[in-house]
Backbone as CSV, one residue per row, in Angstrom:
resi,resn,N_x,N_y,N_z,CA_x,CA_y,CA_z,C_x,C_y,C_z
1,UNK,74.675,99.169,149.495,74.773,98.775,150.877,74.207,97.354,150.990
2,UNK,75.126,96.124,151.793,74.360,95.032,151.733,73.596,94.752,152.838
3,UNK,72.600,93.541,152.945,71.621,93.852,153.831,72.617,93.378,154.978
4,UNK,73.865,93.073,155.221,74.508,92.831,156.841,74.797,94.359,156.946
5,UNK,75.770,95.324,156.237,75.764,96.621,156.697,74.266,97.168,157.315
6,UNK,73.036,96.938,156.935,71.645,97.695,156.707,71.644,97.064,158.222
7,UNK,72.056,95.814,158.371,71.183,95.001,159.924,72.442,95.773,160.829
8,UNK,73.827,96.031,160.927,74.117,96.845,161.516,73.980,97.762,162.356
9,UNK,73.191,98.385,161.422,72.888,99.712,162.428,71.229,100.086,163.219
10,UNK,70.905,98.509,162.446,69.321,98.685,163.490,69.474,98.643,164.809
11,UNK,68.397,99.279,165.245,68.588,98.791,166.869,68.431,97.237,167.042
12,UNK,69.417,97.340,168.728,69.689,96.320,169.207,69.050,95.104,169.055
13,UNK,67.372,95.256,169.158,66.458,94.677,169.490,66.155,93.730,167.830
14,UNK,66.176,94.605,166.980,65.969,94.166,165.817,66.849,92.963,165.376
15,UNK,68.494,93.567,165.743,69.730,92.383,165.302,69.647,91.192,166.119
16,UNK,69.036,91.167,167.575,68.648,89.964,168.105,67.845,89.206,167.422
17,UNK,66.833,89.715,166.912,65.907,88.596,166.029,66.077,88.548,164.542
18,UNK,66.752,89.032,164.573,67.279,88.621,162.831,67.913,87.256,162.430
19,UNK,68.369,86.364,163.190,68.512,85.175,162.575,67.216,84.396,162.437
20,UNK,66.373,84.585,163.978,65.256,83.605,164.062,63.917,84.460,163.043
21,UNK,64.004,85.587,162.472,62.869,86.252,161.803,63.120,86.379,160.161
22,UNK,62.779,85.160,159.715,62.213,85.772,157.992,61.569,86.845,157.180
23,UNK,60.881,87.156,157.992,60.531,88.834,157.391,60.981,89.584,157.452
24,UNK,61.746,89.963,158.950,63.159,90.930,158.597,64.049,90.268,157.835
25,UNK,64.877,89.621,157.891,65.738,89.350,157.039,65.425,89.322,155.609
26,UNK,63.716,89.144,154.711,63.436,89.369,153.808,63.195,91.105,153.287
27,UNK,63.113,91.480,154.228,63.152,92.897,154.448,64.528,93.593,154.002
28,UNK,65.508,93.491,154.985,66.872,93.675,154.598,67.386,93.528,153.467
29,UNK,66.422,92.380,152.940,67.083,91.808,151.298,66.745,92.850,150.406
30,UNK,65.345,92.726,150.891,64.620,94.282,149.564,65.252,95.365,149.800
31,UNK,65.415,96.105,151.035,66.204,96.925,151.324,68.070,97.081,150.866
32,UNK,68.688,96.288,150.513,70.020,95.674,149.807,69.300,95.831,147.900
33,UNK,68.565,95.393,147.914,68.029,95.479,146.430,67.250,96.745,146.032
34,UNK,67.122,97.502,146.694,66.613,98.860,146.431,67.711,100.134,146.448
35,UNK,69.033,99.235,147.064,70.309,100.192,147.244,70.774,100.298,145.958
36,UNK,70.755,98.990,145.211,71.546,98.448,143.971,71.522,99.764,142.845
37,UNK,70.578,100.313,142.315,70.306,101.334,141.178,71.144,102.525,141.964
38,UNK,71.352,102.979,142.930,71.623,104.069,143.497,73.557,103.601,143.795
39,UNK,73.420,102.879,144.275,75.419,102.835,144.474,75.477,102.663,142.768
40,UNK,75.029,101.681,141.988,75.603,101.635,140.670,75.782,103.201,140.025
41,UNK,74.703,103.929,140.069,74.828,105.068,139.614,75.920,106.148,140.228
42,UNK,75.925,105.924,141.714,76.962,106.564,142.330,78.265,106.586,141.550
43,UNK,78.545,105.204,141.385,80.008,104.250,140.929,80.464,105.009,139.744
44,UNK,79.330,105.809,138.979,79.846,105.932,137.275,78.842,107.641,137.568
45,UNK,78.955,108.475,138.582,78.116,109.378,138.544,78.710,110.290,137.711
46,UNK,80.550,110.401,137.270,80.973,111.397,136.273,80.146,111.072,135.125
47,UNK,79.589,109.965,134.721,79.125,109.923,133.888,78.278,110.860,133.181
48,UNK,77.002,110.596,134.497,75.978,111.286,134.474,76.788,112.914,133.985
49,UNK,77.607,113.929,134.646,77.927,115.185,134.109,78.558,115.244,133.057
50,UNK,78.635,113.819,132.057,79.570,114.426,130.644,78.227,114.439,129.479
51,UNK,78.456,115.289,128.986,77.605,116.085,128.083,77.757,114.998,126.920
52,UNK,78.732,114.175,126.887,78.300,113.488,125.496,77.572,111.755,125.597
53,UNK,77.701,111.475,127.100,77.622,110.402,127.600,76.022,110.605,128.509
54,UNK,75.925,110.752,128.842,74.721,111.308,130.152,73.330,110.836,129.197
55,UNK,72.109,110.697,130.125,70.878,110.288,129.425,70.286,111.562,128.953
56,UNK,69.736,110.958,127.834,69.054,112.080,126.970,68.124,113.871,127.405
57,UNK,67.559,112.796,128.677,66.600,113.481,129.398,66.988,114.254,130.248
58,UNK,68.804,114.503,131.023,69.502,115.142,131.019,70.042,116.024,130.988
59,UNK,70.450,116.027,129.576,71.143,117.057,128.896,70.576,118.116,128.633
60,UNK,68.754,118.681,128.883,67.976,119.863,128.814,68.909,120.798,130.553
61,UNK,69.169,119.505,131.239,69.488,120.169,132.684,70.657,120.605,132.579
62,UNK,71.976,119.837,132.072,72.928,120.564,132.100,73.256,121.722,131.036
63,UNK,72.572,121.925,130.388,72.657,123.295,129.134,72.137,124.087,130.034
64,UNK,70.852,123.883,130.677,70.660,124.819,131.844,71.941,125.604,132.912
65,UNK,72.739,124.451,133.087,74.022,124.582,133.938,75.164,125.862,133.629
66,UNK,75.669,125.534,132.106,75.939,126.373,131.167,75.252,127.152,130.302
67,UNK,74.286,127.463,130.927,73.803,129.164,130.123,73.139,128.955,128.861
68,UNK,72.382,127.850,128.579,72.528,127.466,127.092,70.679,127.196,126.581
69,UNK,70.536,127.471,127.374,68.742,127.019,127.356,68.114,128.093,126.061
70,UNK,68.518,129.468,126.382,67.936,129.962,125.464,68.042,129.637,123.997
71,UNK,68.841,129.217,124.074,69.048,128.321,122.342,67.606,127.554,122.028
72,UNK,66.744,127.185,122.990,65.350,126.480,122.575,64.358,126.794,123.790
73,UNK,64.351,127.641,124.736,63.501,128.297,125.397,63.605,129.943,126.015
74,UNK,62.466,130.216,126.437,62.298,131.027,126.643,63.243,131.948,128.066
75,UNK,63.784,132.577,128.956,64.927,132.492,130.150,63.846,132.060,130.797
76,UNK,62.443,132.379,130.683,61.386,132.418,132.139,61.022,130.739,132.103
77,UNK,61.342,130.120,131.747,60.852,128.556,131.032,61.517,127.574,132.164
78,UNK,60.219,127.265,133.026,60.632,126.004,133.801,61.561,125.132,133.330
79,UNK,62.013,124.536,134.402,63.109,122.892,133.628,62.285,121.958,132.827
80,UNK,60.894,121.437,133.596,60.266,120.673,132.709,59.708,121.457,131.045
81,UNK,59.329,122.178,131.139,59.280,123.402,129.786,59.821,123.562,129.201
82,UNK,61.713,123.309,129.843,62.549,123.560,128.283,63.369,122.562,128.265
83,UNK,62.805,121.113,128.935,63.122,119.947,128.261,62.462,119.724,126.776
84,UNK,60.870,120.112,127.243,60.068,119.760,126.729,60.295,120.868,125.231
85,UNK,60.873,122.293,125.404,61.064,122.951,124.492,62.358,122.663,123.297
86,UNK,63.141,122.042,124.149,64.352,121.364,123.264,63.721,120.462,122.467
87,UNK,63.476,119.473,122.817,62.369,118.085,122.502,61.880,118.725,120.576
88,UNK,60.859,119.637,120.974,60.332,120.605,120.069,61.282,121.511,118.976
89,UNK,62.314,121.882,119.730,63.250,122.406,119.146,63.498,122.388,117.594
90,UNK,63.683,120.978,117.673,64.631,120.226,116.467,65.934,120.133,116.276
91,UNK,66.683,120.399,117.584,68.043,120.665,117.703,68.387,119.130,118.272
92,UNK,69.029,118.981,117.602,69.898,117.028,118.001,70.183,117.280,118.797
93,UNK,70.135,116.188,119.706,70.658,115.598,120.752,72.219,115.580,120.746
94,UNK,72.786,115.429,119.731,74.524,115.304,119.237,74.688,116.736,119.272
95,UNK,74.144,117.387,119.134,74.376,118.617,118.583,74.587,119.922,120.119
96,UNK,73.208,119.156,120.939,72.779,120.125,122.132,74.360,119.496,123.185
97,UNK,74.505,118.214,122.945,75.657,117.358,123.623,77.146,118.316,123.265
98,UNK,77.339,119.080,121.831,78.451,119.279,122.014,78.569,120.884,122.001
99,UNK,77.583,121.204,122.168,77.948,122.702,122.830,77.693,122.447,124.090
100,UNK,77.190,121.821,124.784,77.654,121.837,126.645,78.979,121.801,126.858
101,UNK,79.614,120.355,126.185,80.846,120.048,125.749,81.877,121.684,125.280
102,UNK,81.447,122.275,124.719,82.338,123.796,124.161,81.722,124.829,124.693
103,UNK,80.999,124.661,125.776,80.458,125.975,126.563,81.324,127.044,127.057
104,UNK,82.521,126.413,128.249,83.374,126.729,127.924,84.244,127.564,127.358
105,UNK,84.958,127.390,126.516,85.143,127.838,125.084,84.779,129.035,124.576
106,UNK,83.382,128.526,124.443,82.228,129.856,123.715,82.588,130.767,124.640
107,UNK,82.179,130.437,125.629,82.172,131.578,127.196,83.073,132.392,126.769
108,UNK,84.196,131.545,127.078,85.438,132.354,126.274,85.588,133.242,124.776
109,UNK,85.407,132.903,124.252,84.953,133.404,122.996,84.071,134.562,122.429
110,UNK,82.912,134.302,123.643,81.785,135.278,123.047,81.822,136.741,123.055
111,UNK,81.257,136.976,121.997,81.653,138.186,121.143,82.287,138.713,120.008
112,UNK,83.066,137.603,119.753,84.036,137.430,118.538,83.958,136.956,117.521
113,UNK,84.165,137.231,116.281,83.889,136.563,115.078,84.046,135.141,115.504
114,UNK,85.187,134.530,115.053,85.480,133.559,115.696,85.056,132.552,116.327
115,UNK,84.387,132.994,117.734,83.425,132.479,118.625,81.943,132.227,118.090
116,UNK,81.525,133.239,117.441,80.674,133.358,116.776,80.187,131.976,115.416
117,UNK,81.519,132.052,114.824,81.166,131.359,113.767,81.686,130.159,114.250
118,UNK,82.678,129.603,115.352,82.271,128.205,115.674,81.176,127.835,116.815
119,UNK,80.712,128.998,117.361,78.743,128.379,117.280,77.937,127.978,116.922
120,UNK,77.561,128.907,115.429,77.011,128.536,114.911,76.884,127.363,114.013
121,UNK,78.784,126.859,113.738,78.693,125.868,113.212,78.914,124.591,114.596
122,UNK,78.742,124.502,115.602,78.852,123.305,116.510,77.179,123.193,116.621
123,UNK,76.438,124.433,116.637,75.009,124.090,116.648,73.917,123.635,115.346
124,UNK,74.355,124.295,114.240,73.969,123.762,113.393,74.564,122.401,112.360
125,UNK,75.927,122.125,113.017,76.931,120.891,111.960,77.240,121.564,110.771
126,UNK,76.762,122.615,110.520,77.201,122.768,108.992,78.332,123.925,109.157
127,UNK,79.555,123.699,108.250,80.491,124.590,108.273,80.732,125.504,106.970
128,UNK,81.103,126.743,107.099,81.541,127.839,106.245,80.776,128.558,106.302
129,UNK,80.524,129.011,107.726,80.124,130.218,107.965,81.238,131.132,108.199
130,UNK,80.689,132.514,107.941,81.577,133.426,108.017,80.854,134.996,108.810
131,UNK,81.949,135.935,108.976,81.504,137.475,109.617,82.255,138.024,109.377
132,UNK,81.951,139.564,108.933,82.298,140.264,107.910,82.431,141.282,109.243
133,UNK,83.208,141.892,109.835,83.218,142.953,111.275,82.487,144.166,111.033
134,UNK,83.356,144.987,109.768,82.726,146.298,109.538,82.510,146.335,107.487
135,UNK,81.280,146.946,107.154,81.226,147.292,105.954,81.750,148.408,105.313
136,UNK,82.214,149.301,106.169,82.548,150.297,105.962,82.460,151.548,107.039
137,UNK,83.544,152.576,107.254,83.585,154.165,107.854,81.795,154.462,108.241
138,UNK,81.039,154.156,107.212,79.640,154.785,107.426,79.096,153.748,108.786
139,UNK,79.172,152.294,108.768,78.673,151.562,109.560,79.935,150.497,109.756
140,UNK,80.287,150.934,110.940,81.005,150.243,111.804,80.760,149.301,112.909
141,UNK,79.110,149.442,113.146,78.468,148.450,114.308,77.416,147.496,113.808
142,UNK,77.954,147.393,112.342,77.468,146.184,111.783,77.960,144.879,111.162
143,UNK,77.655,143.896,111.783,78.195,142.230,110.981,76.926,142.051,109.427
144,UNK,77.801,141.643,109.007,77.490,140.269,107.867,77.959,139.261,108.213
145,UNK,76.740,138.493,108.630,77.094,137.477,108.768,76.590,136.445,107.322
146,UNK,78.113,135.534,106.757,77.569,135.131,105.971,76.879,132.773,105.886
147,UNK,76.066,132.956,105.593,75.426,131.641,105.873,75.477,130.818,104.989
148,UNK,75.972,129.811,105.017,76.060,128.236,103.535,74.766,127.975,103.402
149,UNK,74.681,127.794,102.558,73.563,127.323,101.498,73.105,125.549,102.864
150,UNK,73.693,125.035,102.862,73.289,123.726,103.957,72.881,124.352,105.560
151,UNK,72.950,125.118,105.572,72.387,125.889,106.861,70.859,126.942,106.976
152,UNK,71.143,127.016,105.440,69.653,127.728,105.230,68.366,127.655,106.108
153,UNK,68.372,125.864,106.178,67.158,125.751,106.834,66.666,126.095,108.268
154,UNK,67.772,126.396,108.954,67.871,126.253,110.444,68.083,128.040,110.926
155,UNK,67.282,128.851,109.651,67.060,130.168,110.050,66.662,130.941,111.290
156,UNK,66.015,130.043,111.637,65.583,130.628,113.307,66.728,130.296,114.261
157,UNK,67.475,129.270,114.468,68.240,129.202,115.043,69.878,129.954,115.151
158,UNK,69.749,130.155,113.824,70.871,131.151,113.499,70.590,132.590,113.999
159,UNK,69.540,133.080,114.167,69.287,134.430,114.234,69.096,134.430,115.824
160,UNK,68.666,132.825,116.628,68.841,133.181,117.941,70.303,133.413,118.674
161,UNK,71.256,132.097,117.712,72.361,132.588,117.746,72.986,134.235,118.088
162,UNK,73.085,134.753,117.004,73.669,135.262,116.836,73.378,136.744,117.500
163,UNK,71.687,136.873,117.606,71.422,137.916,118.685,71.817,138.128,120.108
164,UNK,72.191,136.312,120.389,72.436,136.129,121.978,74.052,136.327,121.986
165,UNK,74.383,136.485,120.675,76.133,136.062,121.096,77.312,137.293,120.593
166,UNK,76.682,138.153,119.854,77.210,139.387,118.933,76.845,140.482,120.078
167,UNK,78.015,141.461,120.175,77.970,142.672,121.363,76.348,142.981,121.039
168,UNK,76.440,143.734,121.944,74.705,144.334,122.376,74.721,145.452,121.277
169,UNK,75.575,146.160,120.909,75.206,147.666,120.302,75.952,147.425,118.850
170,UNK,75.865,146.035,118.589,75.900,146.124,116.595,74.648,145.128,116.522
171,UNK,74.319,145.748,115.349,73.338,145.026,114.291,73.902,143.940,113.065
172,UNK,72.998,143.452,112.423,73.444,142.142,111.514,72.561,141.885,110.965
173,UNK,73.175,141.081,109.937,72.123,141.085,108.877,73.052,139.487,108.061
174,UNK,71.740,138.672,107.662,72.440,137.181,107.149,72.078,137.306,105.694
175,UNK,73.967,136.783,105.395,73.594,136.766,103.453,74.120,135.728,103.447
176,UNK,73.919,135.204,101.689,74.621,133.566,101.391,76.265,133.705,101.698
177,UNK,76.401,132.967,101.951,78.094,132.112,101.939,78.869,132.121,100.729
């Protein structure tokens, strides 16, 4: 907003002395220069909602948006808490960016091998994971899920995975790849 829109809509009294008064009119200016950060941001605000573009500090809020927090906090975990728990995490920033990006998707997906194993590989980057549905007549409500050797390390995250994303009434169990 520039400071002639801002002198606009003052009262009457004010726009009378605005040519002969330097302090309002220095006023108006700051007021025009305090608009500046806020229309710019307006101008490019899709920005702000794309998951691969948006500021860092962000992207804890929109995983919030899409269901996604528990991947590095707790459900009861304030916003500032599971910024701060992502942060801690160790989960990239690239990484937390493109499952907002395939939330979506997953949504769609979840429950399914499939879904399953491109989770785990959009959250961890590493691919050739696999799930095994049934082992056999005796146990039918169990996955194998199987894990690459380059994913090893990110054991906790796999197992939050896959508890949050595999039907409620099978069990699982992680072997090598």
């Amino acid at each position: 907003m520039k400071a002639g829109e801002i002198a606009a809509v003052l009262p009457a009294v004010f726009r009378d002395i605005l040519p002969n008064d330097p302090t309002l009119a220095a006023l108006l200016d700051i007021s025009e220069a305090l608009q500046d950060p806020v229309e710019l941001r307006l101008a490019d605000l899709s920005l702000v909602f794309n998951a691969l573009v948006t500021d860092d500090r962000f992207a804890p809020m929109l995983a919030g948006w899409v269901d996604l927090v528990w991947l590095y906090a707790d459900d009861d975990a304030e916003l500032e808490t599971a910024a701060q728990a992502w942060s801690d995490s160790g989960i990239p920033a690239g990484r937390l960016r493109l499952l907002i990006g395939a939330a979506h998707t997953l949504s769609q997906e979840r429950g399914t091998a499939r879904g399953l194993v491109r989770f785990l590989e959009i959250a961890t980057g590493v691919t050739g994971f696999g799930v095994d549905d049934a082992l056999g007549p005796d146990t039918p409500f169990h996955l194998r899920v199987r894990v690459p050797a380059a994913a090893a390390s990110q054991v906790t995250l796999i197992e939050r995975i896959v508890n949050a994303e595999k039907p409620a009434y099978v069990t699982w169990e992680a072997v090598p790849a």
